[in-house]
Biopython code that builds the backbone (N, CA, C, O; Angstrom):
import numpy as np
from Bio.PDB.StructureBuilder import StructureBuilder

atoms = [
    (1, "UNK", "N", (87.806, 85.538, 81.983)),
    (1, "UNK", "CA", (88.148, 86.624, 82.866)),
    (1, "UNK", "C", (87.401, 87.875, 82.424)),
    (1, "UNK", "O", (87.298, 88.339, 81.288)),
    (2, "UNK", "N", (86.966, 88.260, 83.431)),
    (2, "UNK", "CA", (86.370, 89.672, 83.148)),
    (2, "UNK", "C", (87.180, 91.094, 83.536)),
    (2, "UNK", "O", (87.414, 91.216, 84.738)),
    (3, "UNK", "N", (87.591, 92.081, 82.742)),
    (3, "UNK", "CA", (87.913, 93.229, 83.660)),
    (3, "UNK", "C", (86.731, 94.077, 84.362)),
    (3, "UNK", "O", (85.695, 94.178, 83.705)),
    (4, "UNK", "N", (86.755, 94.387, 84.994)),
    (4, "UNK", "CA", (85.781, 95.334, 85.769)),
    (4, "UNK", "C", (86.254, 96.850, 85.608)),
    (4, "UNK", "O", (87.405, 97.287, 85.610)),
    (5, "UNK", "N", (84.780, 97.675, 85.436)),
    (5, "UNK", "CA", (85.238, 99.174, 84.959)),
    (5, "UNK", "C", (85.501, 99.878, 85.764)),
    (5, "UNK", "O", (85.231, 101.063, 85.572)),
    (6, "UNK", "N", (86.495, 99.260, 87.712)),
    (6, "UNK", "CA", (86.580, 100.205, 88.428)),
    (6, "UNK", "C", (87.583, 100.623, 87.703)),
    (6, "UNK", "O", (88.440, 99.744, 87.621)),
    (7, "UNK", "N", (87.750, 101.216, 87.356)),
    (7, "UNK", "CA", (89.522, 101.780, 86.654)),
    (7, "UNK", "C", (89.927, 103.023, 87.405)),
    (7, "UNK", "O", (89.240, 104.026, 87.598)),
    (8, "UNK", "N", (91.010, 102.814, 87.746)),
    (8, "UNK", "CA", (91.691, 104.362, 88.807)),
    (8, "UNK", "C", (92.638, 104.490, 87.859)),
    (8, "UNK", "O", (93.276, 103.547, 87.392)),
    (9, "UNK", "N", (92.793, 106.007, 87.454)),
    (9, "UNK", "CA", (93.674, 106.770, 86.619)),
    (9, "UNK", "C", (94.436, 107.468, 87.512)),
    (9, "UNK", "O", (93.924, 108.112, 88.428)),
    (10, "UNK", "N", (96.349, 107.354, 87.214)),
    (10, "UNK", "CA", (97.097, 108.312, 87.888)),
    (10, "UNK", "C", (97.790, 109.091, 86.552)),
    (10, "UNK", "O", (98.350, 108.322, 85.771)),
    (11, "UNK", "N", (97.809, 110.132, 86.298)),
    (11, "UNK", "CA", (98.391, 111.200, 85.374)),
    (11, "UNK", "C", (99.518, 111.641, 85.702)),
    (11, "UNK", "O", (99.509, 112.298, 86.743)),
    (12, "UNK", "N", (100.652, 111.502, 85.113)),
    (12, "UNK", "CA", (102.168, 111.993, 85.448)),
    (12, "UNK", "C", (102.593, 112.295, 84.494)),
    (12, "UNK", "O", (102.325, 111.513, 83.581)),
    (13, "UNK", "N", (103.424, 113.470, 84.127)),
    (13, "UNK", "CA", (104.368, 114.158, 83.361)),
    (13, "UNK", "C", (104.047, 114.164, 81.764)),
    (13, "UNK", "O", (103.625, 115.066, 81.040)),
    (14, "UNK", "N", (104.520, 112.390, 81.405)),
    (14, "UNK", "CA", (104.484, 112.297, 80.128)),
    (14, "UNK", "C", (103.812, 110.529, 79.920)),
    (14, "UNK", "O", (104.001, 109.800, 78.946)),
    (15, "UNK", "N", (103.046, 110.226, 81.120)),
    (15, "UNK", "CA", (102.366, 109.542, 80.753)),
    (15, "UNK", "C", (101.228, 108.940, 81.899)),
    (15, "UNK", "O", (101.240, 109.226, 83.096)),
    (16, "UNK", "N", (100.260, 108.047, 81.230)),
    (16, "UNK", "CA", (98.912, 107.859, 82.119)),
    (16, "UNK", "C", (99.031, 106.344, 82.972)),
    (16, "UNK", "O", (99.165, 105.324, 82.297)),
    (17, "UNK", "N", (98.994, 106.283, 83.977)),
    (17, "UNK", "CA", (98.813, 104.865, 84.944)),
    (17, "UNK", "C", (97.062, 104.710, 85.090)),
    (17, "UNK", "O", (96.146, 105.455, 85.435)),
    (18, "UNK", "N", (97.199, 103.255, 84.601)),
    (18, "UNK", "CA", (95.687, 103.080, 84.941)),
    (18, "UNK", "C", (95.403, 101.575, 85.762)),
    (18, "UNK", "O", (95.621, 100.533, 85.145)),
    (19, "UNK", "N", (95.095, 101.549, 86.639)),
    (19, "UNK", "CA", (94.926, 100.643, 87.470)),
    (19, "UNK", "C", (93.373, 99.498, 87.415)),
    (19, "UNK", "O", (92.336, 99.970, 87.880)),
    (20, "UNK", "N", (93.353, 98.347, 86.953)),
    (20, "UNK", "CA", (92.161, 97.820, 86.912)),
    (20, "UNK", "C", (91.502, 96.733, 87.692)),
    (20, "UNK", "O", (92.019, 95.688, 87.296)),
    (21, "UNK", "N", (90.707, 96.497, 88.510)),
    (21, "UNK", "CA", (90.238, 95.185, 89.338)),
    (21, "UNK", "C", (89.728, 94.164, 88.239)),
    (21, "UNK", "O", (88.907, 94.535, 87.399)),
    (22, "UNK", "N", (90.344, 92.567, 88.261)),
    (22, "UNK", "CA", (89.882, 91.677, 87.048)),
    (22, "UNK", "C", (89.173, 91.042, 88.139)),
    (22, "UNK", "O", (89.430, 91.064, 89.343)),
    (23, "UNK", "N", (88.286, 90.502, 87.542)),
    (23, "UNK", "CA", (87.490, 88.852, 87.866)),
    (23, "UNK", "C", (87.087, 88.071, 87.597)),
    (23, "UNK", "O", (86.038, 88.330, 87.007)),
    (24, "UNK", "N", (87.328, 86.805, 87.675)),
    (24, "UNK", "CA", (87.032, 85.446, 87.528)),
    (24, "UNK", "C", (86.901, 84.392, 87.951)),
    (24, "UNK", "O", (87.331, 84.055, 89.054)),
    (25, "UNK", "N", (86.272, 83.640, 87.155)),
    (25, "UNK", "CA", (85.384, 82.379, 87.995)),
    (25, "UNK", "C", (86.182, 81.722, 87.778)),
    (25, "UNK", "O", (86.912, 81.917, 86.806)),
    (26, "UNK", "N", (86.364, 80.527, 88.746)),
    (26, "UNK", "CA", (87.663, 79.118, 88.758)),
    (26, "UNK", "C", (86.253, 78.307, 89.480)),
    (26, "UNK", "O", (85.341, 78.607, 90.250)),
    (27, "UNK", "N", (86.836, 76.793, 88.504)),
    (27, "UNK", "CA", (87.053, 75.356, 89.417)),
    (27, "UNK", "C", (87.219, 75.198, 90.151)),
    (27, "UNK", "O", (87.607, 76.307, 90.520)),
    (28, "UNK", "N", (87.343, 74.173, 91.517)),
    (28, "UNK", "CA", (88.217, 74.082, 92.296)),
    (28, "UNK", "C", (87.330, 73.407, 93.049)),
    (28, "UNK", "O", (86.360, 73.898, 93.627)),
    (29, "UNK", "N", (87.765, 71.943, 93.037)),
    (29, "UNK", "CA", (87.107, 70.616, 94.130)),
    (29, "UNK", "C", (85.745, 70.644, 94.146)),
    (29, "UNK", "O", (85.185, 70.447, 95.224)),
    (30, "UNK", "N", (84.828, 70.935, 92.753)),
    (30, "UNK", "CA", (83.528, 70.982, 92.638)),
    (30, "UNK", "C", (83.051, 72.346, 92.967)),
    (30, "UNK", "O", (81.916, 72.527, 92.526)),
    (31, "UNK", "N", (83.480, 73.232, 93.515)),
    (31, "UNK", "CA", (82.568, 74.497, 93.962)),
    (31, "UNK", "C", (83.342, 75.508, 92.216)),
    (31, "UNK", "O", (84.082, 75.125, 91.310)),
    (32, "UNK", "N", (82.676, 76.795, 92.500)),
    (32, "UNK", "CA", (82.858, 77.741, 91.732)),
    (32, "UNK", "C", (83.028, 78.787, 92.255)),
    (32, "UNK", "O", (82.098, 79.230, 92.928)),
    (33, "UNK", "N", (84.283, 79.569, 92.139)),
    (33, "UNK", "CA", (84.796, 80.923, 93.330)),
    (33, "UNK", "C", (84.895, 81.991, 92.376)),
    (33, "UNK", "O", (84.627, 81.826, 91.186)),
    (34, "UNK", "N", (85.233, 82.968, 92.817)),
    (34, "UNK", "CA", (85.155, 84.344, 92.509)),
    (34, "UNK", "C", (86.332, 84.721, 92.608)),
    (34, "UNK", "O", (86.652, 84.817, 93.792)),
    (35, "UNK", "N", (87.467, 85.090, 91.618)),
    (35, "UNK", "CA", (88.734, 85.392, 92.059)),
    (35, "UNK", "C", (88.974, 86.838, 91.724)),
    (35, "UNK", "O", (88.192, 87.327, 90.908)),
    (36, "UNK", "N", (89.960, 87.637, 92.235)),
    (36, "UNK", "CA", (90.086, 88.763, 91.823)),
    (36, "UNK", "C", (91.634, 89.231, 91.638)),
    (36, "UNK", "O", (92.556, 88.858, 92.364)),
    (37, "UNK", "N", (91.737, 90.028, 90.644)),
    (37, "UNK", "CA", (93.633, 90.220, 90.077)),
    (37, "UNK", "C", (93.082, 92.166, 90.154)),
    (37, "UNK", "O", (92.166, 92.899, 90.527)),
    (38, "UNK", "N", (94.547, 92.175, 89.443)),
    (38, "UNK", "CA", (94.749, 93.733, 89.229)),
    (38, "UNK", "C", (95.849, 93.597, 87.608)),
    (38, "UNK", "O", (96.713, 92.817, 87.208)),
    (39, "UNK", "N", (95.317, 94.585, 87.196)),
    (39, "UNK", "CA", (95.856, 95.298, 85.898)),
    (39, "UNK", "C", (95.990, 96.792, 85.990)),
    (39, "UNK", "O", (95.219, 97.746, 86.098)),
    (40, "UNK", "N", (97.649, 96.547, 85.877)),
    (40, "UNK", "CA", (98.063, 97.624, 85.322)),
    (40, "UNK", "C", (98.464, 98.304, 83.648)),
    (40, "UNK", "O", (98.674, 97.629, 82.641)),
    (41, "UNK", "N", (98.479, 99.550, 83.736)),
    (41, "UNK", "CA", (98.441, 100.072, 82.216)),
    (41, "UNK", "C", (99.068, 101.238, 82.329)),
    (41, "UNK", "O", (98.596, 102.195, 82.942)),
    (42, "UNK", "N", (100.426, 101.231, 81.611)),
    (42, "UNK", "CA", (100.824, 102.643, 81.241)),
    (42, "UNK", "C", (101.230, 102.839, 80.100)),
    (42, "UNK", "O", (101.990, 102.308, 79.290)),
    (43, "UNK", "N", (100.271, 104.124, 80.218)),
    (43, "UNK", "CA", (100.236, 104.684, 78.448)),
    (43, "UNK", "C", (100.786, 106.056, 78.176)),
    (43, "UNK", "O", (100.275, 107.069, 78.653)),
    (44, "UNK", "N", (102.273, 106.061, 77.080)),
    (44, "UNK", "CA", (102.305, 107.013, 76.922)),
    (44, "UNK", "C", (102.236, 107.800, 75.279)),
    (44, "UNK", "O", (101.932, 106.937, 74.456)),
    (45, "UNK", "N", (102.351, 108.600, 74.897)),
    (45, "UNK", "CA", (102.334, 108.970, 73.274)),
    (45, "UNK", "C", (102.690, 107.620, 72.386)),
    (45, "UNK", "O", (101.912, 107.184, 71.537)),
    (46, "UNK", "N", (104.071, 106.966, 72.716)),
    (46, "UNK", "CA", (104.275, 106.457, 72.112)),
    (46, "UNK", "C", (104.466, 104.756, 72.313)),
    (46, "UNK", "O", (105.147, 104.031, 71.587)),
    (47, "UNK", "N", (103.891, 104.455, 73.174)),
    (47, "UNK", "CA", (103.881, 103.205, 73.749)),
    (47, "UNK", "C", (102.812, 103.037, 74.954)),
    (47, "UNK", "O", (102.292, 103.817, 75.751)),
    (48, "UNK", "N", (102.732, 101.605, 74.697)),
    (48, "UNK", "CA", (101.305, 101.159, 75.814)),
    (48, "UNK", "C", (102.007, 100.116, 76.475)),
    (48, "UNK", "O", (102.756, 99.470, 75.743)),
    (49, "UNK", "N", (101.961, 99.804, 77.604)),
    (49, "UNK", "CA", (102.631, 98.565, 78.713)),
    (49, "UNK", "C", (101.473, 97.749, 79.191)),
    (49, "UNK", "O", (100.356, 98.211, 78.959)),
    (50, "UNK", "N", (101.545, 96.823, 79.704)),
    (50, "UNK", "CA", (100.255, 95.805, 80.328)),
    (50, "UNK", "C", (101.287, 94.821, 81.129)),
    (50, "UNK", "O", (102.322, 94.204, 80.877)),
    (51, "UNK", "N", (100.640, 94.975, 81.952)),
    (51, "UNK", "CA", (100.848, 94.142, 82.909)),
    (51, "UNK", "C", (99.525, 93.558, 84.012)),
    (51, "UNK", "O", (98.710, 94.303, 84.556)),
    (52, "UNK", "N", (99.588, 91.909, 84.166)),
    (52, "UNK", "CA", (98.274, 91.580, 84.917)),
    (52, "UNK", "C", (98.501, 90.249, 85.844)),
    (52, "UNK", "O", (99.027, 89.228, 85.401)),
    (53, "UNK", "N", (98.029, 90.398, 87.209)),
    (53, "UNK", "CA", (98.007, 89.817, 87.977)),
    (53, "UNK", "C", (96.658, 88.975, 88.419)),
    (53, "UNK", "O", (95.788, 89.623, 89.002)),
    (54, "UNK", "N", (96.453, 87.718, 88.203)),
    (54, "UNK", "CA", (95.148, 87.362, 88.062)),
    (54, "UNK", "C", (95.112, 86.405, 89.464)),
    (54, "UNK", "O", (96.159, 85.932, 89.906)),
    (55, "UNK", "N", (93.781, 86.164, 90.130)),
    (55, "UNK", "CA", (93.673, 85.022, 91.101)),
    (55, "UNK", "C", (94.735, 85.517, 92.063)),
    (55, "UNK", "O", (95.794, 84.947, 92.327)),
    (56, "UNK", "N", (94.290, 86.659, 92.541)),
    (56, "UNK", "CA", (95.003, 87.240, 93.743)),
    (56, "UNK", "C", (94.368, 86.730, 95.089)),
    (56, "UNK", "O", (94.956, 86.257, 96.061)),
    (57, "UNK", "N", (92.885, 86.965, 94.888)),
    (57, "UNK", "CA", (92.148, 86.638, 96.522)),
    (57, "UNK", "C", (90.498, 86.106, 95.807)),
    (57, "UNK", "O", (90.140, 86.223, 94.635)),
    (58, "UNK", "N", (89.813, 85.584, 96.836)),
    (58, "UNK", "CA", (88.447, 85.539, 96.753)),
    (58, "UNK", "C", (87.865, 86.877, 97.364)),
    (58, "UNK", "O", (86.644, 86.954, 97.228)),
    (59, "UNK", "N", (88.327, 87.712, 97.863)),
    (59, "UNK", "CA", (88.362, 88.686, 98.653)),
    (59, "UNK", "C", (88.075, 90.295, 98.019)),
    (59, "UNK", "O", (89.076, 91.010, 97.969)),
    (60, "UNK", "N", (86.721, 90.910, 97.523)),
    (60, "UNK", "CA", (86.696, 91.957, 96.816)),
    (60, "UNK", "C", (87.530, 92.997, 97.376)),
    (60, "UNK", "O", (88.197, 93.800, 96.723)),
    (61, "UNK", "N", (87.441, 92.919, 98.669)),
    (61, "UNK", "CA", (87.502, 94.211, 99.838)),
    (61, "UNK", "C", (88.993, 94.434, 99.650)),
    (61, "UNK", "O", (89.599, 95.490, 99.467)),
    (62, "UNK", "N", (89.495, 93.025, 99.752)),
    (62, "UNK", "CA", (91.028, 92.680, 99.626)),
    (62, "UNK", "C", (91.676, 93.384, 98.670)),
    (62, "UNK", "O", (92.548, 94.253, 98.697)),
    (63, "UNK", "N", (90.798, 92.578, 97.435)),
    (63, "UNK", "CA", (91.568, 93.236, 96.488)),
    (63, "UNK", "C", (91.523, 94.886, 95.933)),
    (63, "UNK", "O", (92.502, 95.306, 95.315)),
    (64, "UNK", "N", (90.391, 95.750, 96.175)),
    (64, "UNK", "CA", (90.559, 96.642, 96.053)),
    (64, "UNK", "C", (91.509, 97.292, 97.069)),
    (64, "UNK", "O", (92.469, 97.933, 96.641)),
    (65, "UNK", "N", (91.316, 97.177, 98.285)),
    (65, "UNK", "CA", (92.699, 97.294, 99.113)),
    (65, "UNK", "C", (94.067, 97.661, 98.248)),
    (65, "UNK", "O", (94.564, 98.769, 98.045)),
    (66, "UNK", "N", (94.472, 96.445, 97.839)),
    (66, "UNK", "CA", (96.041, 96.860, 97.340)),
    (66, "UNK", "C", (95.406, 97.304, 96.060)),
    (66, "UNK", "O", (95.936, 98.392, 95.835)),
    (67, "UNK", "N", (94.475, 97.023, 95.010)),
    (67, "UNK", "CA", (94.463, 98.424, 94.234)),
    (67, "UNK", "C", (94.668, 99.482, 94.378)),
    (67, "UNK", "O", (95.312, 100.161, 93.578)),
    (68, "UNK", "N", (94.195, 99.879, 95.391)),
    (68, "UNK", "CA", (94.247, 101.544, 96.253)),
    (68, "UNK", "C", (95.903, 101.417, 96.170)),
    (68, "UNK", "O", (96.504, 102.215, 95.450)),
    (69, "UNK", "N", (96.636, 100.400, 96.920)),
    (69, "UNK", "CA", (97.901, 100.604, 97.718)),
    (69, "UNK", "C", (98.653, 100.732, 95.951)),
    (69, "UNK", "O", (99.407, 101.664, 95.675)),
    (70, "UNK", "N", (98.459, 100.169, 95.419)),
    (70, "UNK", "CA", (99.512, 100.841, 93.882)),
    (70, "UNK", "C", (98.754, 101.559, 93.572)),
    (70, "UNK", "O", (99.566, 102.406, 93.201)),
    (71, "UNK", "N", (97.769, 102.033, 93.367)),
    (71, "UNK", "CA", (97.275, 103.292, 92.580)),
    (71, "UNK", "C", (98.452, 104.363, 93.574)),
    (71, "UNK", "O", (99.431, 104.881, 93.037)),
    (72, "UNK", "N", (98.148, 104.533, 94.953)),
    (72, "UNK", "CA", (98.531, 105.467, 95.809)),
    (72, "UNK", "C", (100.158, 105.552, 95.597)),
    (72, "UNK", "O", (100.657, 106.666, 95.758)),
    (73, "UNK", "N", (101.016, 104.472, 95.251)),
    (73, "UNK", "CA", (102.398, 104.377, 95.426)),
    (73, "UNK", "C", (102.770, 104.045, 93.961)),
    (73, "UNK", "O", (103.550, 103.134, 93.684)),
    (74, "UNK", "N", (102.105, 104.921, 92.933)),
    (74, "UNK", "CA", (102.033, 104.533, 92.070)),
    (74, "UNK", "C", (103.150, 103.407, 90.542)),
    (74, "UNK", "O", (103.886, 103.665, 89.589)),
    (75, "UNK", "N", (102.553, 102.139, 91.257)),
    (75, "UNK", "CA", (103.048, 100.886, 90.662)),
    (75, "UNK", "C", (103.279, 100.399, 89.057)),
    (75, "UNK", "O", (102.376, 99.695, 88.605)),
    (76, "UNK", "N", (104.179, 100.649, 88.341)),
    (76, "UNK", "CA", (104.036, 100.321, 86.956)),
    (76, "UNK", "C", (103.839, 99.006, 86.888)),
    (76, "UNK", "O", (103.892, 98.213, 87.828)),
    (77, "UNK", "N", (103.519, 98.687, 85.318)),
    (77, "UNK", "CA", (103.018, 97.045, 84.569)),
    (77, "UNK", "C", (104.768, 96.371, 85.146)),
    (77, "UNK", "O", (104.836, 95.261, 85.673)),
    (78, "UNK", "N", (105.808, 97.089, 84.970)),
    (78, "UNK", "CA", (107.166, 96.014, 85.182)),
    (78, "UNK", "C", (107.396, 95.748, 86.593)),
    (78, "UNK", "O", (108.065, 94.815, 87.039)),
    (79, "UNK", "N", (106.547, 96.996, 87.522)),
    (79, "UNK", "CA", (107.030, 96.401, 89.039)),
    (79, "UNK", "C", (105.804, 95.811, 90.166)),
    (79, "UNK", "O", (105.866, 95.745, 91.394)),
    (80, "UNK", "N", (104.351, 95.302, 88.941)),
    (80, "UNK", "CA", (103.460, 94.549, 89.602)),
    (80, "UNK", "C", (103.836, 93.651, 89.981)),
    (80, "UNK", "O", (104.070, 93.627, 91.190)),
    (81, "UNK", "N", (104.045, 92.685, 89.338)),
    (81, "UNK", "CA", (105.014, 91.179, 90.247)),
    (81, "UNK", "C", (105.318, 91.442, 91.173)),
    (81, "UNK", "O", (104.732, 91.013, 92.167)),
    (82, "UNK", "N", (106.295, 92.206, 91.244)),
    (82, "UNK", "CA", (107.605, 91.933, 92.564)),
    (82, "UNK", "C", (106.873, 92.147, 93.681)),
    (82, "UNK", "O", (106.682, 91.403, 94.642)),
    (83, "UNK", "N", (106.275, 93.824, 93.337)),
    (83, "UNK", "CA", (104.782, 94.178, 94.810)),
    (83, "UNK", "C", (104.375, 93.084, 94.926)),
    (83, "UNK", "O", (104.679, 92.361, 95.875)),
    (84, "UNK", "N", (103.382, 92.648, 93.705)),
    (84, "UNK", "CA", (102.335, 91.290, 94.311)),
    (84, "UNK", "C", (103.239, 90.411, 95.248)),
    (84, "UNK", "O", (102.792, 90.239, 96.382)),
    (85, "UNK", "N", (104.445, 89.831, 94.942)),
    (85, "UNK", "CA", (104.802, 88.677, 95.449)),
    (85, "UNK", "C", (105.482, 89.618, 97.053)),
    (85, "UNK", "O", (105.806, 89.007, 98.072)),
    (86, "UNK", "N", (105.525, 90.412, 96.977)),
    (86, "UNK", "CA", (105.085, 90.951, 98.754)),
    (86, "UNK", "C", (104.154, 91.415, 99.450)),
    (86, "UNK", "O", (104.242, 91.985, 100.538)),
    (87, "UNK", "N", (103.207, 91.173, 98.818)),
    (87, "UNK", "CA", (101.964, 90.608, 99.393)),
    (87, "UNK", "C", (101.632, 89.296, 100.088)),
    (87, "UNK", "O", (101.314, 88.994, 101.239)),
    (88, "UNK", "N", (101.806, 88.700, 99.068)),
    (88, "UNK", "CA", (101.900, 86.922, 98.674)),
    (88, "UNK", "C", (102.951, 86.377, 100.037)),
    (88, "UNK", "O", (103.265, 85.191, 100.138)),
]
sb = StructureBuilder()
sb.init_structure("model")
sb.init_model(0)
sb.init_chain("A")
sb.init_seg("    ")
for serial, (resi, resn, name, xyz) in enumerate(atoms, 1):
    if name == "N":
        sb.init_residue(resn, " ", resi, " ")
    sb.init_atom(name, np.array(xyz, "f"), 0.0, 1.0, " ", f" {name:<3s}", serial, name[0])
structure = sb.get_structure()
């Protein structure tokens, strides 16, 4: 898996949201695809969170899409899941 350096930063109060597009190559019935996730990151003085959603879409456009949509509604590492899986 690769992360990619689009990284979108949201700055709040007493700590930093950072939003990341991943990608990676998969198997799958002989071909080789292009998958794309999102990582989240919040960092504050005294603690760092991670959270990562991998093999979201083949879809760049896609996936920066809902990057935008949690950067904008800004999504922590504990409530990526639940978003993703209303997507999904």
């Amino acid at each position: 898996m690769n992360k990619q350096q689009t990284e979108e930063a949201v700055k709040m109060d007493d700590f930093k949201l950072s939003y990341s597009l991943t990608e990676a190559e998969i198997e799958l019935e002989g071909g080789k695809y292009i998958t794309y996730g999102i990582e989240v990151e919040k960092r504050s003085l005294s603690r760092v969170e991670k959270s990562k959603v991998e093999d979201i879409t083949t879809d760049r456009n896609k996936a920066e899409e809902i990057l935008e949509i949690m950067k904008n509604n800004e999504v922590t590492p504990v409530h990526l899941y639940d978003v993703m899986e209303n997507f999904l």
